[in-house]
C-alpha positions, 0 to 999 in steps of 0.5 A, spaced: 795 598 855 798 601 850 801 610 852 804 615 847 806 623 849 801 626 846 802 634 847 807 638 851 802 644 854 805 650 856 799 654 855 792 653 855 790 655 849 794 649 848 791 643 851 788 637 847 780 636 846 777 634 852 774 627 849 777 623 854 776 621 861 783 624 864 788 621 870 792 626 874 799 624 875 802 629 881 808 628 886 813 632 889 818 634 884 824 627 887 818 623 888 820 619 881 813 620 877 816 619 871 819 612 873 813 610 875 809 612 868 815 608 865 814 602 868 807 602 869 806 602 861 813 599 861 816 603 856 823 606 856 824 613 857 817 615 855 818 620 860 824 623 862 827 620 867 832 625 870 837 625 877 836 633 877 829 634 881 824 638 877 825 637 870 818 637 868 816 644 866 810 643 864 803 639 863 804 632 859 799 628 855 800 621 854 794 618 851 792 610 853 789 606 848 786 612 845 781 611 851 784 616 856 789 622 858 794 621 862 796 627 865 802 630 869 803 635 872 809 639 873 812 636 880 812 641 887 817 642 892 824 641 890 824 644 883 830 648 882 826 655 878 826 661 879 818 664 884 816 665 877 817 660 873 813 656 879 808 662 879 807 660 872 807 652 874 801 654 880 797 658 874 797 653 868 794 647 873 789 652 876 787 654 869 787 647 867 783 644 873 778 650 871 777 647 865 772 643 865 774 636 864 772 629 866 778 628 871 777 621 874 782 620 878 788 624 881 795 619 882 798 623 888 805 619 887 808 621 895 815 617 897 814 611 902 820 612 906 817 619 908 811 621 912 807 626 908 810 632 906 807 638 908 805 640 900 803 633 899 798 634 904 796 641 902 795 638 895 791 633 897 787 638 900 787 642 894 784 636 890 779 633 895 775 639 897 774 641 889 771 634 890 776 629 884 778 622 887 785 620 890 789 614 889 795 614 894 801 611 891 807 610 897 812 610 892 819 606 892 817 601 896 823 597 895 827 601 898 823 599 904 823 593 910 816 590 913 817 594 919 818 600 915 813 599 910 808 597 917 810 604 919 808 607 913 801 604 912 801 607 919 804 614 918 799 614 911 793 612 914 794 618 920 795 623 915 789 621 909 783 618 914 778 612 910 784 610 906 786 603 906 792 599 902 791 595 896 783 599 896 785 607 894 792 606 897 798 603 894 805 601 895 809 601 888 815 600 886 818 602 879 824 596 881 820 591 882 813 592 879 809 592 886 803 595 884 803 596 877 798 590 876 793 593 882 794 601 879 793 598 871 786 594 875 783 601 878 784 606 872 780 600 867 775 599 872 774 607 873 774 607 865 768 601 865 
């Protein structure tokens, strides 16, 4: 697949045609969305990676083989912004998900070495009771141990009933690669 930044959106007068099906990227604000995007696409500084949480102001178009949008959305929890500018974030998003378009999956990016956040978990409700999809991905796997990363299976699936691993909940590692042959595979079959 093939990815480029298509538009910046601040506002949403200024979202692009709603010709494609879109693919939700979100997570809290160190979750690491912008070196996941990288190294799924394998292209370098595609999104900006940087060490200060939050930095993503905005929601991100990146269009993928002219065949779908990647979306993310500016990232929750730890980002340094004043109540306002957050307010801001909260409107955009509602207003984009109020638009109408052909969400097919929302990638909700938590880190594996957590257990679910409390905002992680409201905004995984937030999403399913409006009815769109989730894909589970248990981020920075590397950093994990086999008794870890059992223990993380367990605390995901305590938390998110119905999901099982390697089916709609993933470990991904933007080090290694784990995962990205199996979330590259569930976007195409949900394109088909």
């Amino acid at each position: 697949m093939t990815i480029e930044l298509l538009k910046t959106v601040f506002t949403i007068k200024d979202l692009p045609g709603a010709n494609l099906p879109e693919f939700v990227l979100c997570g809290r604000s160190n979750v690491g969305k912008s070196s996941l995007i990288n190294s799924l696409f394998r292209v370098r500084n595609l999104a900006k990676v940087s060490s200060t949480p939050g930095k993503t102001r905005s929601l991100n178009f990146y269009t993928a083989d002219k065949k779908a949008y990647f979306v993310d959305l500016p990232g929750y929890g730890y980002a340094k912004a004043s109540a306002d500018e957050k307010e801001k974030w909260n409107k955009l998003i509602l207003a984009y998900l109020g638009t109408g378009r052909e969400i097919k999956m929302i990638i909700h990016i938590m880190d594996s070495r957590l257990v679910p956040q409390k905002s992680d978990i409201e905004l995984y409700n937030f999403f399913t009771q409006r009815g769109y999809s989730a894909l589970i991905v248990m981020n920075k796997s590397d950093k994990l141990n086999q008794k870890e990363r059992a223990q993380a299976v367990k605390n995901f699936r305590s938390e998110f009933a119905g999901y099982m691993l390697n089916e709609n909940m993933l470990f991904y590692s933007s080090v290694t690669g784990e995962g990205r042959d199996l979330l590259l595979r569930i976007v195409k079959n949900m394109l088909n």
